[in-house]
PDB file of N, CA, C and O in Angstrom:
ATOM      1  N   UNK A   1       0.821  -1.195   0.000  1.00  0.00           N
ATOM      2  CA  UNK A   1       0.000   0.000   0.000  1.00  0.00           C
ATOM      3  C   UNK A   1       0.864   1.258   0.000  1.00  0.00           C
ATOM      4  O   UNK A   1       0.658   2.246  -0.705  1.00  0.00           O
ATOM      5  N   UNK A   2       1.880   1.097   0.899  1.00  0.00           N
ATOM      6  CA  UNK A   2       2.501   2.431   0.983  1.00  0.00           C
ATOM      7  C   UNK A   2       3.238   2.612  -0.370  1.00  0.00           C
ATOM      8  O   UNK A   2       2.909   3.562  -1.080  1.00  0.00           O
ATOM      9  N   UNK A   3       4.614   1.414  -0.938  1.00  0.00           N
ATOM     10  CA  UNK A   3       4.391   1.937  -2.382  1.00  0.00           C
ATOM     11  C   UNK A   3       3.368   2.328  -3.144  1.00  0.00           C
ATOM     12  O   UNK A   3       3.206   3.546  -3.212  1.00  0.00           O
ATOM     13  N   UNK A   4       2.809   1.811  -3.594  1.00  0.00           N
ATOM     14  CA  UNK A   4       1.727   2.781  -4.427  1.00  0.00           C
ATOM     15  C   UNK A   4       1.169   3.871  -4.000  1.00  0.00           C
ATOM     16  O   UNK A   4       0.391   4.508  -4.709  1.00  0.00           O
ATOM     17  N   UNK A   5       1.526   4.264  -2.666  1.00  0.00           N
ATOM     18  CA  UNK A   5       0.731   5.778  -2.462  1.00  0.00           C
ATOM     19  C   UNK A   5       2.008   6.424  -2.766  1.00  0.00           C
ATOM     20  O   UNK A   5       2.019   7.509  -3.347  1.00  0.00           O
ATOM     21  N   UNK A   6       2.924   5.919  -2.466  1.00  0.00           N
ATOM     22  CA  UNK A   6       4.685   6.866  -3.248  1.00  0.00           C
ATOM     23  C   UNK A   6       4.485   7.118  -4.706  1.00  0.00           C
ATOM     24  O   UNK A   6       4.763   8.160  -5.300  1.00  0.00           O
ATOM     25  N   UNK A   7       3.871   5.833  -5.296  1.00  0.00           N
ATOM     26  CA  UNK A   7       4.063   5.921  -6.548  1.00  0.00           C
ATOM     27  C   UNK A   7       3.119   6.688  -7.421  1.00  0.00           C
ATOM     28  O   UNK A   7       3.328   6.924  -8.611  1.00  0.00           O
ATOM     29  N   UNK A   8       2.029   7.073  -6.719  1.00  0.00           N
ATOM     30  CA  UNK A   8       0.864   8.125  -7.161  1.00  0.00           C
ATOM     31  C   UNK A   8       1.480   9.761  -6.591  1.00  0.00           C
ATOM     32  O   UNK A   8       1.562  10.681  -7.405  1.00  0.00           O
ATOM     33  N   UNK A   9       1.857   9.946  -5.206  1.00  0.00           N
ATOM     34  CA  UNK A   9       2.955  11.338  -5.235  1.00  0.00           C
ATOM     35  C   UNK A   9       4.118  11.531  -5.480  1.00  0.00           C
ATOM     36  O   UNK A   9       4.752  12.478  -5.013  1.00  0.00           O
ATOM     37  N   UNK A  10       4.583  10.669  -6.248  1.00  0.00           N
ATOM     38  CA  UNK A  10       5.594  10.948  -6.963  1.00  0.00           C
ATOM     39  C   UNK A  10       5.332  11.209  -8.793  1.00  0.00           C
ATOM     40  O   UNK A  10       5.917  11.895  -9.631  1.00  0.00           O
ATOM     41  N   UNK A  11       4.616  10.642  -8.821  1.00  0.00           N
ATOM     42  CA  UNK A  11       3.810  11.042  -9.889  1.00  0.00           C
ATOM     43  C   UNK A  11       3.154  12.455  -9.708  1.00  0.00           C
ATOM     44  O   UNK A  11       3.770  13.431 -10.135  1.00  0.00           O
ATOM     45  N   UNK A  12       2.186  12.583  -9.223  1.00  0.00           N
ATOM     46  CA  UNK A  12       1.980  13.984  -9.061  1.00  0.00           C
ATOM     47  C   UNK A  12       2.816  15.391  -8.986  1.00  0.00           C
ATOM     48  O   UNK A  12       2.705  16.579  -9.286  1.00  0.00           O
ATOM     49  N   UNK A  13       3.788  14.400  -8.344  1.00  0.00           N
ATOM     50  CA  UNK A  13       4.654  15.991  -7.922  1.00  0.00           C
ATOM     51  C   UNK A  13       5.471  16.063  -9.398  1.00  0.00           C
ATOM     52  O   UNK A  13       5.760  17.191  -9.797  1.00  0.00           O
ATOM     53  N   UNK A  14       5.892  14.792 -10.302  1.00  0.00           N
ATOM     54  CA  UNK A  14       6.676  14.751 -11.622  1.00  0.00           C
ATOM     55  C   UNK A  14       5.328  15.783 -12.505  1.00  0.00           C
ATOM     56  O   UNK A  14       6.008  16.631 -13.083  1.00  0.00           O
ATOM     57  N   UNK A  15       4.527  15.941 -12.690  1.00  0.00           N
ATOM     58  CA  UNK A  15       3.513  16.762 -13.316  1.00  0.00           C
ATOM     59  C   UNK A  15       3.278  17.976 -12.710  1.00  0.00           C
ATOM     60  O   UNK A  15       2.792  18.783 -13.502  1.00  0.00           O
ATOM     61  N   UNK A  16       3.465  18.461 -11.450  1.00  0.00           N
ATOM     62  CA  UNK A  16       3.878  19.755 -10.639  1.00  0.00           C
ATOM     63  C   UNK A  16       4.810  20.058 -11.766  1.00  0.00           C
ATOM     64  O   UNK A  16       4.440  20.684 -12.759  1.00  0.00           O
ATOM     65  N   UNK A  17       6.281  19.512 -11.565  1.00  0.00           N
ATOM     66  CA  UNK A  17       7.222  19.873 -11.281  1.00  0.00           C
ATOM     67  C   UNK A  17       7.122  20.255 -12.990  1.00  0.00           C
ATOM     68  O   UNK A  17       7.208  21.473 -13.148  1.00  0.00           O
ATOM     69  N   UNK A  18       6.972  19.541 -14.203  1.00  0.00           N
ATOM     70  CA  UNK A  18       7.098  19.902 -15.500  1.00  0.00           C
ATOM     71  C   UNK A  18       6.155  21.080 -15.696  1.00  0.00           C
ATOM     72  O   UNK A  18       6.528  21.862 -16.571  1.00  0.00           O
ATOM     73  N   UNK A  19       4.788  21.442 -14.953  1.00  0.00           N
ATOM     74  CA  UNK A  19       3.768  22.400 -15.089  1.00  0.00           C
ATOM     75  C   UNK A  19       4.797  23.741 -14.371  1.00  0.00           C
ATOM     76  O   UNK A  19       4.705  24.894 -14.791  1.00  0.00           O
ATOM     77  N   UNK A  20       5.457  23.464 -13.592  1.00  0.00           N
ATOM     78  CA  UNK A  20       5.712  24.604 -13.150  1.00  0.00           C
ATOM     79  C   UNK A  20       7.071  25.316 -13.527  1.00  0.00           C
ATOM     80  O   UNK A  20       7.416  26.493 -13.421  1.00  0.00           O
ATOM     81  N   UNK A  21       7.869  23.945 -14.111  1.00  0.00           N
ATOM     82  CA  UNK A  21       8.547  24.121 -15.500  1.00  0.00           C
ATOM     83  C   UNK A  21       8.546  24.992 -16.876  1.00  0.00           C
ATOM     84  O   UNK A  21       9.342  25.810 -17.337  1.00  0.00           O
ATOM     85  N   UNK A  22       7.292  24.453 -17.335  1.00  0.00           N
ATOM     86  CA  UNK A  22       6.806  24.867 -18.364  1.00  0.00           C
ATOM     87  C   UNK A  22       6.195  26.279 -17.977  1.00  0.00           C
ATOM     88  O   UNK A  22       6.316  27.206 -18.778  1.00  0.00           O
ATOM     89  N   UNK A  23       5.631  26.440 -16.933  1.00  0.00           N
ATOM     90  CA  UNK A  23       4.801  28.008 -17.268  1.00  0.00           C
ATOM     91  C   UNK A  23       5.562  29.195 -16.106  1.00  0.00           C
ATOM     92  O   UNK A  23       5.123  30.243 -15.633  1.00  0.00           O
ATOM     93  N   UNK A  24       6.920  28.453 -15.919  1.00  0.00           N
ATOM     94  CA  UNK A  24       8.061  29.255 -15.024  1.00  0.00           C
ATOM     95  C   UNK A  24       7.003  29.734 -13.210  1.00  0.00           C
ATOM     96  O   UNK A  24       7.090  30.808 -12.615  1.00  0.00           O
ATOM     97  N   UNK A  25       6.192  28.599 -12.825  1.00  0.00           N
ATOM     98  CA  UNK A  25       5.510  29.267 -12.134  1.00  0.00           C
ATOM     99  C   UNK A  25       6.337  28.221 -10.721  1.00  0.00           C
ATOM    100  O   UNK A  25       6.250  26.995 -10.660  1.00  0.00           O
ATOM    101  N   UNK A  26       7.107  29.118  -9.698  1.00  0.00           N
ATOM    102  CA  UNK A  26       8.388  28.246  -8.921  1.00  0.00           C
ATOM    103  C   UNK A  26       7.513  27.506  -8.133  1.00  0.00           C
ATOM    104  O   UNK A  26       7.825  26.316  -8.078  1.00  0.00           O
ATOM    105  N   UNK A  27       6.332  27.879  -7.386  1.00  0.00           N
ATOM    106  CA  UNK A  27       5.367  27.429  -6.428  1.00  0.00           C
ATOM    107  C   UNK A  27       5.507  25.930  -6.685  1.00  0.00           C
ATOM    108  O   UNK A  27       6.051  25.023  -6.054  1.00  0.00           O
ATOM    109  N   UNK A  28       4.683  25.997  -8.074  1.00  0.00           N
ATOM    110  CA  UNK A  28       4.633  24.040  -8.331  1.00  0.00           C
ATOM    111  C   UNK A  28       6.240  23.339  -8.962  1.00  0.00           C
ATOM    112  O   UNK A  28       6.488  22.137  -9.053  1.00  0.00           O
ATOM    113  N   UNK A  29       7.009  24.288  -9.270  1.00  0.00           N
ATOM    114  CA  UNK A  29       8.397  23.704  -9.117  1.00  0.00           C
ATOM    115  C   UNK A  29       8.672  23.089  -8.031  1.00  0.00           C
ATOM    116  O   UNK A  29       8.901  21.879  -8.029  1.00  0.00           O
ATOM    117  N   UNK A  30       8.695  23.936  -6.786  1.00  0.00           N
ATOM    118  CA  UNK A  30       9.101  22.790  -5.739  1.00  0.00           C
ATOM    119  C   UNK A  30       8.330  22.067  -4.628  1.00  0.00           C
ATOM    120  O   UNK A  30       8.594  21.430  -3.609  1.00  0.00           O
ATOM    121  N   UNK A  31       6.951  22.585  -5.503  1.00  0.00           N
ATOM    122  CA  UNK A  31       6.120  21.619  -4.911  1.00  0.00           C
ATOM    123  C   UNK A  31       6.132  20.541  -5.265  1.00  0.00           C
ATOM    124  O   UNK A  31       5.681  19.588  -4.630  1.00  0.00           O
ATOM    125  N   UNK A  32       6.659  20.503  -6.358  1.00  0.00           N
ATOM    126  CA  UNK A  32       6.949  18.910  -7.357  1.00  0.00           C
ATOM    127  C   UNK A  32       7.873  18.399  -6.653  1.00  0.00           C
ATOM    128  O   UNK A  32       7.750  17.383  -5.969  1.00  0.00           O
ATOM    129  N   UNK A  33       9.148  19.261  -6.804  1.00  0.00           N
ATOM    130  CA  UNK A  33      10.152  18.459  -6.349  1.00  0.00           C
ATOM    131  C   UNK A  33      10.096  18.104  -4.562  1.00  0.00           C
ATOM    132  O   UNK A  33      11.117  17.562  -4.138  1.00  0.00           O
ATOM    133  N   UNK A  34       9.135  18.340  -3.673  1.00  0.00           N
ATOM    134  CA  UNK A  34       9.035  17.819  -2.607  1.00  0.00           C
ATOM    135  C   UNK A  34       8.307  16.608  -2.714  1.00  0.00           C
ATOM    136  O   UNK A  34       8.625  15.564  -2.145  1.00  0.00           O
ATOM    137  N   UNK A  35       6.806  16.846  -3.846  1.00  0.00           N
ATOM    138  CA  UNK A  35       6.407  15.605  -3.675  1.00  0.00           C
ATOM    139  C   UNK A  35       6.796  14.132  -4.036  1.00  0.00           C
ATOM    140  O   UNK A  35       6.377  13.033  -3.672  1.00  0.00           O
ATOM    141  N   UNK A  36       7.916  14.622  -5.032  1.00  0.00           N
ATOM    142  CA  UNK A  36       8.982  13.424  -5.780  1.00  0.00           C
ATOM    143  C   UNK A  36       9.952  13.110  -4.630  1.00  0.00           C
ATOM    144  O   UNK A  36      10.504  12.013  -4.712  1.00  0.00           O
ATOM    145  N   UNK A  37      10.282  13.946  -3.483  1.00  0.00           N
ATOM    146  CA  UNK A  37      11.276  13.326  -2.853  1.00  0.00           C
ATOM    147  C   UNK A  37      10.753  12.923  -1.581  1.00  0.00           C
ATOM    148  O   UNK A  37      11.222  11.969  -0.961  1.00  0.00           O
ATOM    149  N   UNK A  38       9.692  13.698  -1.128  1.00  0.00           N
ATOM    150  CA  UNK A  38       9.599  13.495   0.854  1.00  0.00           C
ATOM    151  C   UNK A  38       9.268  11.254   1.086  1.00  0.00           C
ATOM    152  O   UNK A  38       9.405  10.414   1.974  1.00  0.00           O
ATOM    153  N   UNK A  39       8.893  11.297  -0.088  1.00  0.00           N
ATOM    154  CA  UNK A  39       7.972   9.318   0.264  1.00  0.00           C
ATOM    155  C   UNK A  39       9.695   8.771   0.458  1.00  0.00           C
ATOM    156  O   UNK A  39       9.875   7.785   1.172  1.00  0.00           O
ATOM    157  N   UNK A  40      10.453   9.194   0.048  1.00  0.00           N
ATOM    158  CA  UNK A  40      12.133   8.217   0.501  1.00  0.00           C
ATOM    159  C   UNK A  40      12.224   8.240   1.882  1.00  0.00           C
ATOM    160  O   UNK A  40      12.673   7.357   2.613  1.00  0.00           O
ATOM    161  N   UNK A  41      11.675   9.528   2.242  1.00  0.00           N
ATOM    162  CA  UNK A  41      11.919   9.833   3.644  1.00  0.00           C
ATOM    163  C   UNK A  41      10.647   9.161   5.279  1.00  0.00           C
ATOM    164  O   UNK A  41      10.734   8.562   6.350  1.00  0.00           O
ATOM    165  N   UNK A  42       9.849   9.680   4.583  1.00  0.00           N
ATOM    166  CA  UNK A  42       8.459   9.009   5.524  1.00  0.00           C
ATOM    167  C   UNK A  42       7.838   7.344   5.547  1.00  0.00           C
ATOM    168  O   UNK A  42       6.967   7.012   4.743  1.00  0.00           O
ATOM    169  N   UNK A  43       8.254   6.628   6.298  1.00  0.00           N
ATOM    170  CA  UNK A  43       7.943   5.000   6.522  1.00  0.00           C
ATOM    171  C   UNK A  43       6.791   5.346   7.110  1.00  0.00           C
ATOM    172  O   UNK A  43       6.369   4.247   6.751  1.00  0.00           O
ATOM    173  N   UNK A  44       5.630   5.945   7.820  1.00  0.00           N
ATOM    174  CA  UNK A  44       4.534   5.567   8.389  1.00  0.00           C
ATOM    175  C   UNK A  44       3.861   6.131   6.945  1.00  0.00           C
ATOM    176  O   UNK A  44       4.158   7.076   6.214  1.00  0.00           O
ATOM    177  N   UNK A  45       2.936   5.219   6.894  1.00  0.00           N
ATOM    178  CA  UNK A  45       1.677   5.266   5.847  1.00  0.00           C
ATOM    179  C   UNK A  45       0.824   6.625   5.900  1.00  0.00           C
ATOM    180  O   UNK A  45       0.687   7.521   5.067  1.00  0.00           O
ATOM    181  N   UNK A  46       0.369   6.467   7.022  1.00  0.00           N
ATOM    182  CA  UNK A  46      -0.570   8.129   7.811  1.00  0.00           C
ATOM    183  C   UNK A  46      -0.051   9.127   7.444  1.00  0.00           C
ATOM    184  O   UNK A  46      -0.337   9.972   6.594  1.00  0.00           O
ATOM    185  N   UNK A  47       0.959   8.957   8.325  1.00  0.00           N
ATOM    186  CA  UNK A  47       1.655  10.599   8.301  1.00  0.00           C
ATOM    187  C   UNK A  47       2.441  10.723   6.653  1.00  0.00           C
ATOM    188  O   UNK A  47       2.835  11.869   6.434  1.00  0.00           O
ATOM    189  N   UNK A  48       2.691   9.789   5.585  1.00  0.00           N
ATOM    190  CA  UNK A  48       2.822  10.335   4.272  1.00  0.00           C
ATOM    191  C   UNK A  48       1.507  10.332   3.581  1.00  0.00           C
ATOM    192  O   UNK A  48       1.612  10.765   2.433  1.00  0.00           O
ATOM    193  N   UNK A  49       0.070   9.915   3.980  1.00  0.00           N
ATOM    194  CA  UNK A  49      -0.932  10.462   3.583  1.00  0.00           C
ATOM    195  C   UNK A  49      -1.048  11.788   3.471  1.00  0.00           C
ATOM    196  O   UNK A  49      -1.141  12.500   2.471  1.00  0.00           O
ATOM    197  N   UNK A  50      -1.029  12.128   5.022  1.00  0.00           N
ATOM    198  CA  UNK A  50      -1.269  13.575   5.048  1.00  0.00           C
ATOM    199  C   UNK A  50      -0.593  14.677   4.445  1.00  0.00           C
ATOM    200  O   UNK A  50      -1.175  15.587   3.854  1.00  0.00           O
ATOM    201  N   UNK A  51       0.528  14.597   4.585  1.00  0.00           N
ATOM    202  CA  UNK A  51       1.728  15.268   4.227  1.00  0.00           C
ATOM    203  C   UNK A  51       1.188  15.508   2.413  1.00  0.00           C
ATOM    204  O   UNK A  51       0.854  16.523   1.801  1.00  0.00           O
ATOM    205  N   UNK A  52       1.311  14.011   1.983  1.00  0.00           N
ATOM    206  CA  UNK A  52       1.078  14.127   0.350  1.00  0.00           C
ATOM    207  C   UNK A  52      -0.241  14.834   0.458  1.00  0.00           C
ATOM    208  O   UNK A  52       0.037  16.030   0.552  1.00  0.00           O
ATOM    209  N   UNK A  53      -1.349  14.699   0.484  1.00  0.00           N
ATOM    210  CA  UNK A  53      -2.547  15.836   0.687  1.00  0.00           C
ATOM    211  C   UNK A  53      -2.057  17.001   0.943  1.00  0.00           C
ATOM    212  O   UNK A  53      -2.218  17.909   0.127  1.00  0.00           O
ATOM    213  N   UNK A  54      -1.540  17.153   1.824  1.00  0.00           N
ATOM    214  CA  UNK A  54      -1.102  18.830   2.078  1.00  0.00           C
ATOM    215  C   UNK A  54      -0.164  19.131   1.153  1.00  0.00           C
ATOM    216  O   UNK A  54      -0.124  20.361   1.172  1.00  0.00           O
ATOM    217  N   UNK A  55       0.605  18.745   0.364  1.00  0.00           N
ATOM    218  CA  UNK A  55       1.714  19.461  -0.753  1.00  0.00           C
ATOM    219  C   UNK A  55       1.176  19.220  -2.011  1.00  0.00           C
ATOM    220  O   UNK A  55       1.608  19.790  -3.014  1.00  0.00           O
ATOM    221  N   UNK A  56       0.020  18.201  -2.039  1.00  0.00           N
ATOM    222  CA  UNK A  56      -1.098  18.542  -3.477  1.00  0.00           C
ATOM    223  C   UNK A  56      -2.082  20.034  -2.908  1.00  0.00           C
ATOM    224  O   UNK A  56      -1.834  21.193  -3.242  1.00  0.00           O
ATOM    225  N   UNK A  57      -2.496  19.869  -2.571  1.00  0.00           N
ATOM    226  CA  UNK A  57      -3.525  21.093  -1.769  1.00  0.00           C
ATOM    227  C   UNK A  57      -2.646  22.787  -1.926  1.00  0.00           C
ATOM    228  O   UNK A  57      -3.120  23.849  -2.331  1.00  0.00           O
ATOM    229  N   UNK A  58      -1.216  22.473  -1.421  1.00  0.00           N
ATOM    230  CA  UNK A  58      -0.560  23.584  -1.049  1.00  0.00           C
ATOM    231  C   UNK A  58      -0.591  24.722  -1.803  1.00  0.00           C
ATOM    232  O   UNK A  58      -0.914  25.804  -1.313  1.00  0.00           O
ATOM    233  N   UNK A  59      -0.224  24.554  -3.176  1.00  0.00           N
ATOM    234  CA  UNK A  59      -0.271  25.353  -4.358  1.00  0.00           C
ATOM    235  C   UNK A  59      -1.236  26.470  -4.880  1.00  0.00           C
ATOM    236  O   UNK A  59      -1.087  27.605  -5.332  1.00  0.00           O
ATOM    237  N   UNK A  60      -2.388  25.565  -4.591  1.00  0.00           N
ATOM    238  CA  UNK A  60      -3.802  26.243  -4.960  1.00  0.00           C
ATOM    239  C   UNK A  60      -3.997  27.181  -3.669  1.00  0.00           C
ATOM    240  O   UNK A  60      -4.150  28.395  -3.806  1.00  0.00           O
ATOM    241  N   UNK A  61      -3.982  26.519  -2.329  1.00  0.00           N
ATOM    242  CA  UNK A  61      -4.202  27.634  -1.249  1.00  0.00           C
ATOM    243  C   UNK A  61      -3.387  28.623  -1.534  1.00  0.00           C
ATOM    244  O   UNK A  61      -3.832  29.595  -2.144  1.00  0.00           O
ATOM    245  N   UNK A  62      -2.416  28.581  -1.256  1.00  0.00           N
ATOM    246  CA  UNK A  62      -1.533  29.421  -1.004  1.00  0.00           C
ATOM    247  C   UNK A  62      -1.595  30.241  -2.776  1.00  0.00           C
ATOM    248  O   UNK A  62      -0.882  31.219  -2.552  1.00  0.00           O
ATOM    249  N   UNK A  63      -1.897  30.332  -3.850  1.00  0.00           N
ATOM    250  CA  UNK A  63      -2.039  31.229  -4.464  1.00  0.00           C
ATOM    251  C   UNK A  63      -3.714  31.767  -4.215  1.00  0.00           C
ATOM    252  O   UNK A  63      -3.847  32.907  -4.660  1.00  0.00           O
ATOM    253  N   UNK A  64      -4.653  31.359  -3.774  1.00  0.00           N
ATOM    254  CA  UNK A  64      -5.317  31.827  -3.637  1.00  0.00           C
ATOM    255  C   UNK A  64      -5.143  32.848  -2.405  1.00  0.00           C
ATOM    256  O   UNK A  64      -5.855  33.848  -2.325  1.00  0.00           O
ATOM    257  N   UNK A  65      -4.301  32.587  -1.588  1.00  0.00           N
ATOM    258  CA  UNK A  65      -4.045  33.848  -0.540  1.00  0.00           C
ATOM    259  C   UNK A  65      -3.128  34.843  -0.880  1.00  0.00           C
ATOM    260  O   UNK A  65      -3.151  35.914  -0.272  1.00  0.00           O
ATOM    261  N   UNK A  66      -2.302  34.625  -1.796  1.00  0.00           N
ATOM    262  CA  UNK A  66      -1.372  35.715  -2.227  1.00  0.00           C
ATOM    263  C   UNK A  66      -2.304  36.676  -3.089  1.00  0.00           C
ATOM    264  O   UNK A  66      -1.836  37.693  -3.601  1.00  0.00           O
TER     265      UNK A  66
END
């Protein structure tokens, strides 16, 4: 289970990371590149649920508050 939840935010964050690439926008640059790297780091399942929810989520809030 926990691979495949790596392997769906790491995916996500590889499509951040080319979107924010492509339209020079840095936010989803390294929002990508966190979500491609933090799953090496986090062994509990939960707490890289959440985490991955919160750095998909992050982008959109946080330009909607700027």
């Amino acid at each position: 289970m926990a691979l495949i939840f790596s392997l769906i935010m790491s995916s996500v964050g590889f499509a951040y990371f080319v979107y924010g690439k492509k339209t020079v926008e840095f936010l989803f640059l390294v929002v990508g590149l966190a979500l491609m790297i933090y799953p090496y780091f986090i062994q509990d399942i939960v707490i890289s649920m959440v985490i991955g929810v919160l750095l998909v989520i992050a982008p959109f809030a946080l330009k909607a508050v700027i």
